[in-house]
C-alpha atoms as a printed R data frame, in Angstrom:
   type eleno elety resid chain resno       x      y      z
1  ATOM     1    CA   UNK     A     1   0.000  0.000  0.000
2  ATOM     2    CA   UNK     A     2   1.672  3.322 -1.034
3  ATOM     3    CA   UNK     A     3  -0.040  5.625  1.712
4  ATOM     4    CA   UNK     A     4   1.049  9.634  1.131
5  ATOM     5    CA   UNK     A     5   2.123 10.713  4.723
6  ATOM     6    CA   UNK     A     6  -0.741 13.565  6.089
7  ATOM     7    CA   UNK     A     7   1.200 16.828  8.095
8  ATOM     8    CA   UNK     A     8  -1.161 19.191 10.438
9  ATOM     9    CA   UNK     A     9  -1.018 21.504  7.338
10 ATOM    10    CA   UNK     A    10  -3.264 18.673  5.449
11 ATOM    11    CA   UNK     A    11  -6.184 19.709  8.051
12 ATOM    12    CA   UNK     A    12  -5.103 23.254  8.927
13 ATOM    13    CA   UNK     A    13  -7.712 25.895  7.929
14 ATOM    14    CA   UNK     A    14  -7.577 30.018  8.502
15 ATOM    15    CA   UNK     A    15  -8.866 30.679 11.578
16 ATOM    16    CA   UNK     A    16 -10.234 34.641 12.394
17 ATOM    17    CA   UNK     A    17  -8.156 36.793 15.101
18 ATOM    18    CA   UNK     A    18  -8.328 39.293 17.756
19 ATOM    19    CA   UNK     A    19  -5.927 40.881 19.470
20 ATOM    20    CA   UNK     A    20  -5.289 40.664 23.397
21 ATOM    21    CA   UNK     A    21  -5.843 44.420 23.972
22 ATOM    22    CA   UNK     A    22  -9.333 44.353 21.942
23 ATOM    23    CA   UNK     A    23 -12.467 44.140 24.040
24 ATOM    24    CA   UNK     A    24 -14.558 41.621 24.519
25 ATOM    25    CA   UNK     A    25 -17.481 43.237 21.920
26 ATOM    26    CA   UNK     A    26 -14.994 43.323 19.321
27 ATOM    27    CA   UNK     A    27 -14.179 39.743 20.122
28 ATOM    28    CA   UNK     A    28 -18.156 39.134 19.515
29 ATOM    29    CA   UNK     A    29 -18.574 40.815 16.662
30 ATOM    30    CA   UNK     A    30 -15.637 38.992 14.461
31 ATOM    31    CA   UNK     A    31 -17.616 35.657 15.763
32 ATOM    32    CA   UNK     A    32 -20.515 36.626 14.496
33 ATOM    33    CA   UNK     A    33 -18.941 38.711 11.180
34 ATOM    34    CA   UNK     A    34 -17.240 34.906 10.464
35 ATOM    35    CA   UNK     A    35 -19.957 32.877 11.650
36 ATOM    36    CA   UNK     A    36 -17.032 30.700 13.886
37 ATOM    37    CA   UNK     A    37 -17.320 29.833 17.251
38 ATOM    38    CA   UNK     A    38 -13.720 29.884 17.952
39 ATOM    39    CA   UNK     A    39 -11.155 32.845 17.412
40 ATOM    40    CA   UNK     A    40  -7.536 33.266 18.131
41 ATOM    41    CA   UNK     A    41  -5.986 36.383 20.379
42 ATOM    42    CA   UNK     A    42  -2.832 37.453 19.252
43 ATOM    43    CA   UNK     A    43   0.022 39.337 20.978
44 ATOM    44    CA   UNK     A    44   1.421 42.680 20.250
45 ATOM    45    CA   UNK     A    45   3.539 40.917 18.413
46 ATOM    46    CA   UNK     A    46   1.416 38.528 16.353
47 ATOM    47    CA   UNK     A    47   2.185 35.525 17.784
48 ATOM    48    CA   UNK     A    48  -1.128 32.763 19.172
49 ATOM    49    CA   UNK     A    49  -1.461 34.098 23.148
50 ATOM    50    CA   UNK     A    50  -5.018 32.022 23.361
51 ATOM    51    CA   UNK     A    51  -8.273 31.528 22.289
52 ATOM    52    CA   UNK     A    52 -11.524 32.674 22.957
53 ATOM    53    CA   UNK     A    53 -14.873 31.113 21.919
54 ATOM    54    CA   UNK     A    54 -18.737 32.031 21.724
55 ATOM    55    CA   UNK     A    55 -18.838 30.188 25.018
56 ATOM    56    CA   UNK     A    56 -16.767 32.365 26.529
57 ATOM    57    CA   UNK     A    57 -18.186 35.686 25.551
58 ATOM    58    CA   UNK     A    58 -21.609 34.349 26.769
59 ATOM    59    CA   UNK     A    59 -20.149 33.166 30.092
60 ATOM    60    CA   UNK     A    60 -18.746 36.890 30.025
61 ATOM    61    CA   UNK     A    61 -21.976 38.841 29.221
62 ATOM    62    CA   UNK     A    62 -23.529 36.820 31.943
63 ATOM    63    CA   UNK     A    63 -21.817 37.224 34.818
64 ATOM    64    CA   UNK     A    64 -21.697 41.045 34.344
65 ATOM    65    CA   UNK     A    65 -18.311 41.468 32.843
66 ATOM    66    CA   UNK     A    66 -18.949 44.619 30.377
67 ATOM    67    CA   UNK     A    67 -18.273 44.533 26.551
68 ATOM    68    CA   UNK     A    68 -15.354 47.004 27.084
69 ATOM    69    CA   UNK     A    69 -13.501 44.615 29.186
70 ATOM    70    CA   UNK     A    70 -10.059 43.513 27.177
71 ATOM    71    CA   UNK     A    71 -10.510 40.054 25.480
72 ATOM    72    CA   UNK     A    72  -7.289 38.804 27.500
73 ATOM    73    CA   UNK     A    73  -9.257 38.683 30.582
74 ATOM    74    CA   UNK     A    74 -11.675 35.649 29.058
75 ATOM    75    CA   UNK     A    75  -9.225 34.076 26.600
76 ATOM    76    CA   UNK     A    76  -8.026 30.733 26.869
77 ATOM    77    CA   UNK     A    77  -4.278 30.995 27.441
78 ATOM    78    CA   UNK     A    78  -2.668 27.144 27.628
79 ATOM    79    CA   UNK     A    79  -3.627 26.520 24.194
80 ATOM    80    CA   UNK     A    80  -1.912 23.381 22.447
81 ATOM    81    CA   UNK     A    81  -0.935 23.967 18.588
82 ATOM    82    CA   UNK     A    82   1.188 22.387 15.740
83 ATOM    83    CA   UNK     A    83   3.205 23.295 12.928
84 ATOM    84    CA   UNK     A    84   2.037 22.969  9.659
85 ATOM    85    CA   UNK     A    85   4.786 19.926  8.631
């Protein structure tokens, strides 16, 4: 059997951002812009710093934390990725 070896970039897909210092409505409104219920924060300087997902921004809006508080605060930080090969 001659099997092609798969790589992470075989299943990769583009994935919307945010950045760590944007608020938590601007966080909502690229999930609802892309229609995805998962986005990634970047740092200052581009690189993943965590996630944050619809879950999260409901969990926020319910337990009072305002739409002008900085994404960072909800994000998912321990986030586990690959390299595409």
């Amino acid at each position: 059997m001659n099997r092609k070896k798969r790589t992470a970039k075989d299943i990769m897909e583009s994935i919307a951002t945010v950045t760590a210092s944007d608020t938590i409505q601007q966080a909502a409104a690229v999930i609802v812009d892309t229609r995805s219920h998962l986005i990634a924060v970047l740092s200052p300087e581009g690189k993943l710093a965590g996630i944050t997902t619809s879950w999260d921004v409901t969990q926020a809006i319910a337990k009072g934390i305002g739409g002008d508080t900085l994404v960072e605060r909800i994000m998912t930080r321990d986030v586990i990725s690959a390299r595409p090969n």
